[in-house]
ZAMARGU-4260 file (C-alpha; in steps of 0.2 Angstrom, whole numbers, plus 5000, padded with zeros to 4 digits):
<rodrens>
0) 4885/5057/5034 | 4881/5043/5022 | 4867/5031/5023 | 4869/5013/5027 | 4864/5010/5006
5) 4877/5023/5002 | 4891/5014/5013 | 4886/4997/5006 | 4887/5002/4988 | 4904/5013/4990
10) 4911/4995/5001 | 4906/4987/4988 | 4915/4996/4974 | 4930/4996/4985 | 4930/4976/4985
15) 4929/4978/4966 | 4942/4994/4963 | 4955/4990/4976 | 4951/4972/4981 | 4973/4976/4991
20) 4964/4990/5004 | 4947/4983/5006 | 4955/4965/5009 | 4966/4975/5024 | 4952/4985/5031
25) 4943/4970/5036 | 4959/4962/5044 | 4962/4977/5052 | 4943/4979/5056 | 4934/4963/5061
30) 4922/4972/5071 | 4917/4985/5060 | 4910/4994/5077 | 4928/4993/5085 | 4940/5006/5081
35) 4955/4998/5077 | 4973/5004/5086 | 4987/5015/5075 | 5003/5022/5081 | 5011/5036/5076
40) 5031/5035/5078 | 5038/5053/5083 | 5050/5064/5094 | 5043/5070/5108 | 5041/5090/5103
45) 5029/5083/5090 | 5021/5074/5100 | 5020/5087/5112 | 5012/5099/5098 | 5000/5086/5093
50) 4993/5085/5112 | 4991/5103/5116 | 4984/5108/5099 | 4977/5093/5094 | 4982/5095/5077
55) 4992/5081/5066 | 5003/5089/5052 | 5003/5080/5035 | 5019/5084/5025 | 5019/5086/5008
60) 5025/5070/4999 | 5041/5081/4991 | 5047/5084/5007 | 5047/5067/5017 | 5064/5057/5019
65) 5059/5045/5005 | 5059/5058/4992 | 5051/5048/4980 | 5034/5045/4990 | 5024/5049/4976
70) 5034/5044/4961 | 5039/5026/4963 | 5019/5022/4964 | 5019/5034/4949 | 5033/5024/4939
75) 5024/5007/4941 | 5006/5014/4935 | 5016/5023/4919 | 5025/5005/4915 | 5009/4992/4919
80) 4994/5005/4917 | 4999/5018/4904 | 4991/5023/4885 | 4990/5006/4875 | 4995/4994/4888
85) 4988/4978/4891 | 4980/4983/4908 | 4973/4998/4903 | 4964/4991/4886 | 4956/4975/4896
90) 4951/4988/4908 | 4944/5002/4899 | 4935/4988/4890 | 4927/4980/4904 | 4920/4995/4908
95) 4915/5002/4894 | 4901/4988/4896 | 4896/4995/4910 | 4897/5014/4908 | 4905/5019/4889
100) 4919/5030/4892 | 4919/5032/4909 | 4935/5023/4911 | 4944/5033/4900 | 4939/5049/4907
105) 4945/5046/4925 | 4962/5042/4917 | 4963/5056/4904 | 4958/5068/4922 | 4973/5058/4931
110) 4985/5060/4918 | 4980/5079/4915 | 4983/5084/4935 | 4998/5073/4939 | 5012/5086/4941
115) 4998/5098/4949 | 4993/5081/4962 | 5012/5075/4966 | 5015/5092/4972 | 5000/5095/4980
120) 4998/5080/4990 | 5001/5079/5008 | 5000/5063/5019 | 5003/5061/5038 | 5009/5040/5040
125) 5003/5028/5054 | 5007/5010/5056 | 4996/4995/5061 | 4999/4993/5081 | 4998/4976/5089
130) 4993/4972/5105 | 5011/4966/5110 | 5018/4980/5107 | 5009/4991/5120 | 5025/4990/5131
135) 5040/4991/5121 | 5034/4997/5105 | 5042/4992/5089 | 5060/4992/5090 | 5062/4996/5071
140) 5054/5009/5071 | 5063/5018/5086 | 5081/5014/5077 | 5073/5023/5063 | 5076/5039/5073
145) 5095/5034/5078 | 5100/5043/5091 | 5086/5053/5096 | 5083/5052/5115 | 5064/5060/5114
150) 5055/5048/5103 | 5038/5042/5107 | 5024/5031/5099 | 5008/5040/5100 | 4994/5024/5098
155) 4975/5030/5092 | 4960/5020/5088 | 4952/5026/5073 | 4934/5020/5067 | 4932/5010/5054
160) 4920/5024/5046 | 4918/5042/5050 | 4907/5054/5043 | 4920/5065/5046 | 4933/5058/5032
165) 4920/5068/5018 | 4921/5085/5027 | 4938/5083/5029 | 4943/5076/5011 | 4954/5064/5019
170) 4957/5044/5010 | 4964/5033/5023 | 4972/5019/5018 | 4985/5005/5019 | 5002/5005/5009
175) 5003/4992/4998 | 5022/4986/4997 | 5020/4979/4980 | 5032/4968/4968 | 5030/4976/4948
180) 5022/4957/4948 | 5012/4962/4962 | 5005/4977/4954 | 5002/4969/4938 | 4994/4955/4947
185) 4983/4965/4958 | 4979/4975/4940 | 4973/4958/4934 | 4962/4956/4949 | 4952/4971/4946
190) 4947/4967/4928 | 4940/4950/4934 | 4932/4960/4949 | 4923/4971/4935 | 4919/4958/4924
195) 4912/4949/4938 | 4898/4964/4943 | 4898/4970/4927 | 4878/4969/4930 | 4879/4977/4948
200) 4890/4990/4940 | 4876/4995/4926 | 4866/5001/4941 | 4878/5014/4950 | 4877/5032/4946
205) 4891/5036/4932 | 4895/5048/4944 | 4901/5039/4956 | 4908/5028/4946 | 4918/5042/4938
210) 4925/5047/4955 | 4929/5027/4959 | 4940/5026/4946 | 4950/5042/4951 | 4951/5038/4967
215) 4958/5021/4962 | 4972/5031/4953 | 4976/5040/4964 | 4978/5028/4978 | 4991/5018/4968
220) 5000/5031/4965 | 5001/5038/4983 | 5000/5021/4992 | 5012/5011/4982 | 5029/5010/4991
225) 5044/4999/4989 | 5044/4983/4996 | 5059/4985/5005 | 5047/4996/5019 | 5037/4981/5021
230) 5039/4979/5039 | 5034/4998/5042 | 5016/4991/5040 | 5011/5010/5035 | 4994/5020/5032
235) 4992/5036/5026 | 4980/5049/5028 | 4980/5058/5012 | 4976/5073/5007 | 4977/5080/4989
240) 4964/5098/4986 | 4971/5097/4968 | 4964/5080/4964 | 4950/5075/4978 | 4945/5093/4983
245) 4949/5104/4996 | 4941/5103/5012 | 4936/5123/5025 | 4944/5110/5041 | 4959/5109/5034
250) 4971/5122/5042 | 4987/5126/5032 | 5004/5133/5038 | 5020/5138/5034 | 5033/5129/5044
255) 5051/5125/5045 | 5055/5106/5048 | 5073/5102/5048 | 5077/5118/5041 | 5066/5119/5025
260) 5052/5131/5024 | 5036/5122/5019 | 5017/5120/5018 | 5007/5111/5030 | 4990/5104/5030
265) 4983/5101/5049 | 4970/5088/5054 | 4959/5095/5067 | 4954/5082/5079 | 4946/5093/5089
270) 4927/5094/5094 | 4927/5112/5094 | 4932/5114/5079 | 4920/5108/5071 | 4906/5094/5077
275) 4908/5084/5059 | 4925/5080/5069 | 4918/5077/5086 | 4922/5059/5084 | 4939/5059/5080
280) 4942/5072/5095 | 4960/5068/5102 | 4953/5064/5119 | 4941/5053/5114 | 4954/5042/5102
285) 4970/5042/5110 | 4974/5024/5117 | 4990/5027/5125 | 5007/5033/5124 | 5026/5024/5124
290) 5039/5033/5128 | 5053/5026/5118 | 5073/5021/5125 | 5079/5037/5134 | 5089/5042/5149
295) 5074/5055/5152 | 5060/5042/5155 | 5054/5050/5172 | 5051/5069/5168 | 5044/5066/5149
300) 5031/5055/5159 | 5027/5069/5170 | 5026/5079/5157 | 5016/5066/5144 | 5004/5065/5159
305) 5002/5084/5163 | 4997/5088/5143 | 4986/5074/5141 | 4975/5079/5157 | 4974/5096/5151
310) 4967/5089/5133 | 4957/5080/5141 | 4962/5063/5142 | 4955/5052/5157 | 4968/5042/5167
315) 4983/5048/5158 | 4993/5040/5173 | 4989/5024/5168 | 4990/5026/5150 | 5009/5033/5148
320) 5022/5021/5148 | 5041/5018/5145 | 5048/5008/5134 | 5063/4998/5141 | 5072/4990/5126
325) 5087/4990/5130 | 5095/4999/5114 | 5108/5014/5117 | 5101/5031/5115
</rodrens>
């Protein structure tokens, strides 16, 4: 667990390397006390497995619907942060003032593991819930399953910090559904933000500022997504043992999802698991569940309500509900 002067300095860098995620962590988080409210959008059988194991699967990025997860964040870095562009001179520059050639040796580690990091990278997606959806849901997101009469939202609240994100190796954060402007902008931004603290900058361990970098590489790569996904209002919970480090929590699996045999990574959110995870046990984060449009609102219910008990969650009753847009399932 960090200390409260560890956590100010790493807030601190992030305001600085990824001005985009710290600027929607503290809309998210106003109250840094507060968990804030996610929902995960799924059918019922996954959702049904998530309950009884307490276990949330992250896919790797290769095998999600948008096949080119990883890629399209890739593209952009390549075009507006690769060797010799203006970006990346003005930024190794910058910092080379305040750690010579620290810059360069994040990006020279980038470059060397991509192929190994984009197919290595697993990420399980969330979206920002709002409080008037806690009835209906977002209808978007249940006509992105079409037809399917067993979808469900599956709401969490999620600290704002958690000692166990280090055990687990996990980054959380938002997408950013950037423009090429956009990107090159928010590129921009950085460079000020550096030559702004260049003084605070002089004092962090090179270290850490080694591993800032990285990180903020391998966020846009893995959190950059097309604009036209904006109202998706995704986050992901990423992990990537190739690039940030593998984590003992972590269980992996070989499954078969819409035919195609695959790897899994699992997030335990299980107290007996592990106490570094005792704050992120299912029973203690789940909000609520919506059943989505479906002629079987009545029996999933029952059964929504059974498996929560058993996992331990208090007035299940009252915390399952079904959605009643009026959309044809």
């Amino acid at each position: 667990m960090l200390s409260n002067d560890q956590l100010a300095i790493l807030r601190r860098m992030s305001g600085i390397f990824l001005p985009y995620a710290k600027g929607k962590a503290d809309e998210r988080y106003p109250d840094k006390s507060a968990p804030a409210r996610f929902v995960h959008y799924t059918t019922a059988e996954s959702a049904i497995k998530i309950i009884e194991t307490k276990r949330i699967w992250m896919r790797n990025t290769v095998c999600m619907a948008d096949y080119r997860e990883v890629q399209h964040g890739h593209d952009l870095l390549l075009r507006l942060f690769g060797k010799d562009t203006a970006h990346q001179k003005q930024f190794i520059a910058c910092l080379d003032e305040c750690s010579p050639g620290v810059a360069l040796e994040a990006i020279s580690l980038f470059d060397r593991n991509w192929e190994a990091t984009r197919s290595n990278t697993f990420i399980a997606c969330l979206s920002e819930h709002q409080d008037n959806e806690d009835w209906h849901g977002r209808l978007s997101m249940w006509r992105a399953f079409g037809a399917n009469p067993t979808r469900v939202a599956l709401i969490i609240g999620i600290p704002w910090y958690s000692g166990a994100s280090e055990t687990l190796r996990l980054v959380f954060s938002p997408v950013a559904y950037f423009t090429e402007q956009q990107v090159a902008d928010n590129l921009a931004a950085v460079v000020r933000n550096i030559r702004s603290d260049t003084a605070f900058l002089r004092t962090v361990d090179r270290n850490i500022l080694f591993a800032t970098v990285y990180s903020m590489l391998i966020a846009a790569a893995t959190c950059l997504k097309h604009d036209g996904f904006r109202e998706e209002k995704e986050w992901r919970a990423i992990y990537s043992p190739v690039a940030i480090g593998a984590s003992p929590l972590i269980e992996q699996s070989i499954e078969v999802i819409g035919g195609v045999p695959q790897r899994v990574q699992k997030i335990p959110l299980d107290a007996e698991k592990s106490s570094d995870v005792a704050g992120l046990d299912f029973a203690t984060i789940f909000d609520r569940l919506i059943i989505g449009p479906s002629q079987f609102p009545l029996p999933m219910y029952d059964a929504f309500v059974e498996k929560l008990t058993k996992a331990g969650v208090s007035d299940a009753g009252k915390r399952v509900v079904a959605s009643s847009i009026p959309i044809r399932t």
